[in-house]
C-alpha positions in Angstrom: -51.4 -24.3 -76.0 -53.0 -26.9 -73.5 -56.4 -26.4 -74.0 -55.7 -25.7 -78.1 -54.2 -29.7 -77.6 -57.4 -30.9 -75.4 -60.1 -29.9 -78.1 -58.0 -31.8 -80.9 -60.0 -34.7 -81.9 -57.8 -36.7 -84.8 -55.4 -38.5 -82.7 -52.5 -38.2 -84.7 -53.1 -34.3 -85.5 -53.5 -33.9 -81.6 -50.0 -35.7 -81.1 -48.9 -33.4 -84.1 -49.6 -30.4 -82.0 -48.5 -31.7 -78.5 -44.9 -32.3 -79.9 -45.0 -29.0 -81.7 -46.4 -27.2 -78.6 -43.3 -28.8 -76.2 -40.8 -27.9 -78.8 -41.5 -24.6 -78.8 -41.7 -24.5 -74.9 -38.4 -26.8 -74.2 -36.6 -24.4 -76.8 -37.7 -21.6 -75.1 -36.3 -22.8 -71.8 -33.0 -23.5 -72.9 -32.7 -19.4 -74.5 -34.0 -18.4 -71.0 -37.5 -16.9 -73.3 -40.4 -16.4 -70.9 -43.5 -17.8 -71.9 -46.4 -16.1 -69.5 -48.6 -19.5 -68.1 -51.3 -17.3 -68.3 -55.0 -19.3 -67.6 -57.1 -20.7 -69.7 -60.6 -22.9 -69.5 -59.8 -26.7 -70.2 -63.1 -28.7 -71.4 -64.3 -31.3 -69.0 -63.4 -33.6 -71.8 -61.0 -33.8 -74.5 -62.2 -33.9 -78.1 -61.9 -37.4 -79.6 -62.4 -38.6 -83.1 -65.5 -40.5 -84.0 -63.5 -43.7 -83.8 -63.3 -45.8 -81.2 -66.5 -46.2 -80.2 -66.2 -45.8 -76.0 -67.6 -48.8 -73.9 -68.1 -49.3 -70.1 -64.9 -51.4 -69.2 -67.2 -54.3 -68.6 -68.3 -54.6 -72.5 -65.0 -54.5 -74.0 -64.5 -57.8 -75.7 -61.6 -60.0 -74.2 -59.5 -61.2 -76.8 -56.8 -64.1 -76.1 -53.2 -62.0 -75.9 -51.8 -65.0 -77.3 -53.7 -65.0 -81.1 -52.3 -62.1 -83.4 -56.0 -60.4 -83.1 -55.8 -60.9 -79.3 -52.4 -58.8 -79.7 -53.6 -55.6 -81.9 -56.2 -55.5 -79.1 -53.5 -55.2 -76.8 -52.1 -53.1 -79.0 -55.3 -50.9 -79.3 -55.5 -50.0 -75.9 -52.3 -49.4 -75.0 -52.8 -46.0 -77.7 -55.9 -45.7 -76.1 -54.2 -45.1 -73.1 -51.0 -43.2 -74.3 -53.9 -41.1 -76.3 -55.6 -40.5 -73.1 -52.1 -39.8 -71.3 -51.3 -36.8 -73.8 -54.5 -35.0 -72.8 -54.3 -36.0 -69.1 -50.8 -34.2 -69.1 -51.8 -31.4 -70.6 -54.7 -31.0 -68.5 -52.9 -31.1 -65.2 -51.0 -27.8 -66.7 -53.9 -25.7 -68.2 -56.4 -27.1 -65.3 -54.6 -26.1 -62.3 -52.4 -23.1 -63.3 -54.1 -20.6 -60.7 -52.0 -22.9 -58.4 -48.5 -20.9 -57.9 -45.9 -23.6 -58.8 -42.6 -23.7 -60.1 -41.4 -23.6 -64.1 -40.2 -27.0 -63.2 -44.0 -28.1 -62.8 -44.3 -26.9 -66.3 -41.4 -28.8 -67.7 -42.1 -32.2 -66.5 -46.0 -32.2 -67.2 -45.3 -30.7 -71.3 -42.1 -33.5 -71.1 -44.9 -36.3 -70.1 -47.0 -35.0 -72.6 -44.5 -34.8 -75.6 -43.1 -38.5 -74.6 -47.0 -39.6 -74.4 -47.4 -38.1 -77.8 -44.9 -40.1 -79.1 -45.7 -43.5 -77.5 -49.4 -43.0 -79.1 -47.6 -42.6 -82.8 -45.2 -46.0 -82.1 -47.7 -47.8 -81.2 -50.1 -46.7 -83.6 -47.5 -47.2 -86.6 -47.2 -51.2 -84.9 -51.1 -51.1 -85.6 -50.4 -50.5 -88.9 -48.0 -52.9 -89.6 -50.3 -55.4 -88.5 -53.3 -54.0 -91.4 -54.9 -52.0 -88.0 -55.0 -49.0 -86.7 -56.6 -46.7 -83.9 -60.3 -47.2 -83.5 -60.5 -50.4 -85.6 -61.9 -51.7 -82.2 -64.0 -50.1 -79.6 -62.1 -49.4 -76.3 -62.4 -48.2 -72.4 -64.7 -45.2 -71.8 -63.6 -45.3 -68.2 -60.0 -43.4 -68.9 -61.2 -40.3 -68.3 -62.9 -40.8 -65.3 -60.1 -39.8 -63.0 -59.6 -36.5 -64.1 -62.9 -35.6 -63.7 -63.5 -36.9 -60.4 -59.9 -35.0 -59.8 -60.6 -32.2 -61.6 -60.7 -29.5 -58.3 -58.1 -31.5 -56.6 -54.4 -31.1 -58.0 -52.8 -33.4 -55.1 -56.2 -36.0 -55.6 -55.0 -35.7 -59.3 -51.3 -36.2 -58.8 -52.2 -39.5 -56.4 -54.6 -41.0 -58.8 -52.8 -40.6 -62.4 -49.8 -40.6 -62.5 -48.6 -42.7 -59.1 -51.7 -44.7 -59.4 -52.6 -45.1 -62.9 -49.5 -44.8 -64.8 -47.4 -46.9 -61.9 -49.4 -49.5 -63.0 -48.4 -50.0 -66.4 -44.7 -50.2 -64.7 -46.4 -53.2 -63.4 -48.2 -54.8 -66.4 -45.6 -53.8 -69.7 -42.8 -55.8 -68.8 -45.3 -58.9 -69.5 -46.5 -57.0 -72.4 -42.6 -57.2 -73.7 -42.7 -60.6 -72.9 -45.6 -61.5 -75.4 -44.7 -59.6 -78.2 -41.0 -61.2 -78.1 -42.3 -64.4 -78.0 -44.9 -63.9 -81.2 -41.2 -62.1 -82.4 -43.1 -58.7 -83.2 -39.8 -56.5 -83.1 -41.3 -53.3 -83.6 -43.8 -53.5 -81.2 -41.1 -54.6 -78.7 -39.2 -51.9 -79.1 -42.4 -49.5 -78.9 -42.9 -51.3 -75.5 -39.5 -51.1 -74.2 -39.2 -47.1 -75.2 -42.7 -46.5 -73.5 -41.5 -48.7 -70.5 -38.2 -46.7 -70.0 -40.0 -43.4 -70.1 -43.1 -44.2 -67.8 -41.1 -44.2 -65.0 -40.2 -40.6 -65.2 -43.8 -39.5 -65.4 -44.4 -41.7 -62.7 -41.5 -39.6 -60.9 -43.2 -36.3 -61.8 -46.3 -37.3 -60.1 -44.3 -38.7 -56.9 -42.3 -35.6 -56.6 -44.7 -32.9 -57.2 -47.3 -34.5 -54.5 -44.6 -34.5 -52.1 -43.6 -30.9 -53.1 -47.4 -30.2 -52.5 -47.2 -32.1 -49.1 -44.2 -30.0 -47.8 -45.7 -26.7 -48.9 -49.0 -27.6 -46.3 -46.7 -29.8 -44.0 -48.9 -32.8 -44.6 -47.7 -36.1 -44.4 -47.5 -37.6 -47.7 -48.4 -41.6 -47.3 -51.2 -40.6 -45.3 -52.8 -38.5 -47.3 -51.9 -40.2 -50.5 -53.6 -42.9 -48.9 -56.5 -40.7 -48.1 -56.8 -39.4 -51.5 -57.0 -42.9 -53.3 -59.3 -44.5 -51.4 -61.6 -41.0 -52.3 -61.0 -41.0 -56.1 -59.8 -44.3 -57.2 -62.6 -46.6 -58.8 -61.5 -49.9 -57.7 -58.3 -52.0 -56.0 -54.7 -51.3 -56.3 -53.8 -54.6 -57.8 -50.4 -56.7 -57.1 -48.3 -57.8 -58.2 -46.5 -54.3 -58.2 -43.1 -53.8 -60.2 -41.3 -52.9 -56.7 -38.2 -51.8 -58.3 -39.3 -49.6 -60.8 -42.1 -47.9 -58.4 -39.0 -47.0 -56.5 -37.2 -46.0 -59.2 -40.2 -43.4 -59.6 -40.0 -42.5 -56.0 -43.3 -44.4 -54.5 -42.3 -46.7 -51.5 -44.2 -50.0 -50.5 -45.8 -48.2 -47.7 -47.6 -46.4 -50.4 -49.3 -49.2 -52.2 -49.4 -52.0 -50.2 -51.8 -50.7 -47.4 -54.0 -50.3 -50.0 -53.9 -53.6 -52.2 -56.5 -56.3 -51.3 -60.5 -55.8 -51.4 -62.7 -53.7 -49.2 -60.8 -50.6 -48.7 -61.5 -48.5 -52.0 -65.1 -48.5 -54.3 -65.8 -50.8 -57.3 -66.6 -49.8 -60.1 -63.3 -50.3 -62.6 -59.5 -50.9 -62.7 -56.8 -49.6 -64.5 
């Protein structure tokens, strides 16, 4: 199911099957069915449709958030990202499942992945209502870059996605919000505020499945979370940092803040 998900160009027929694919697995739960994980052979990339045309994050064009075009460009790459996030959950089950873990592991990541599936369609229908839509624009070809670097690590994946990556939109939407309220874009405020509400529990997942990780090795998690960023993250760990709701997901200052600043991590990117 993963990997049938991760070789899914169209973006909306690879939400399609996501949602599809997690229904059948939640349902499945709750009657107590057992679905085998099985193994499979992920690609080192996900199929992607021919459109948007991938750029190193330095050639994107910057578009002023506060013009209507400079909003659909925000737009645009928050589904780039949610688009990106449906195949980075998926991954993390069909790349790592010679790893013994829990059904629980399995139930958050295709949870993440149908909520990501979901925020990709809201945002994507806002596109629309503004005469747009996904790929209109080019966007980042750096996205994936994590899960390769990651891609023999599950703990160096856990560290770098979802509490490093995805706590960062915690940081960055609520500004987002702010924007689109102002230009009185309803729709694409409420998209924002769903997406925002649900972040933090795959934020959560992340947090608690690198600590359950930790525990099984008796390794102490803010060192080598630490450890693990500095390795695989591409740039700094930027504040300001949404404090609350990074503790709401189960990440504690001492997490983040050793590492924000310059000098401690490479260049090369941001989130």
């Amino acid at each position: 199911m993963a990997v049938a998900v991760l070789t899914t160009a169209d973006g909306r027929e690879k939400t399609a099957l996501s949602r599809r694919y997690a229904a059948i697995w939640q349902a499945a739960r709750k009657t107590g069915t057992v679905i085998e994980i099985g193994s499979a052979t992920p690609p080192l990339r996900p199929a992607r449709p021919a459109a948007p045309v991938l750029l190193d994050p330095r050639d994107v064009p910057h578009r002023k958030p506060g013009t209507e075009a400079g909003r659909i460009a925000l737009l645009h790459a928050v589904a780039h990202i949610e688009l990106n996030a449906v195949d980075l959950h998926w991954d993390i089950i069909a790349r790592f499942s010679h790893v013994p873990l829990p059904p629980g592991y399995y139930d958050d990541w295709v949870k993440a992945a149908d909520e990501e599936s979901k925020h990709f369609n809201l945002v994507c229908d806002c596109l629309e209502a503004l005469n747009s839509h996904y790929g209109a624009l080019p966007a980042h070809a750096g996205m994936w870059r994590a899960a390769e670097d990651t891609a023999q690590d599950l703990m160096g994946r856990l560290a770098v996605v979802p509490m490093v990556l995805e706590a960062r939109g915690l940081d960055v939407t609520p500004g987002m919000i702010k924007l689109f309220k102002q230009a009185k874009n309803i729709q694409a405020v409420a998209a924002l505020e769903t997406i925002y509400g649900e972040e933090v529990h795959h934020v959560a997942y992340g947090s608690k499945w690198f600590h359950f990780l930790c525990g099984r090795h008796d390794l102490d998690p803010t060192g080598v979370f630490h450890d693990l960023v500095r390795r695989y993250f591409h740039g700094n760990l930027k504040p300001p940092f949404n404090e609350e709701k990074r503790a709401e997901a189960g990440i504690p200052p001492d997490f983040y803040w050793p590492l924000a600043g310059t000098g401690h991590v490479r260049s090369g990117g941001d989130t």
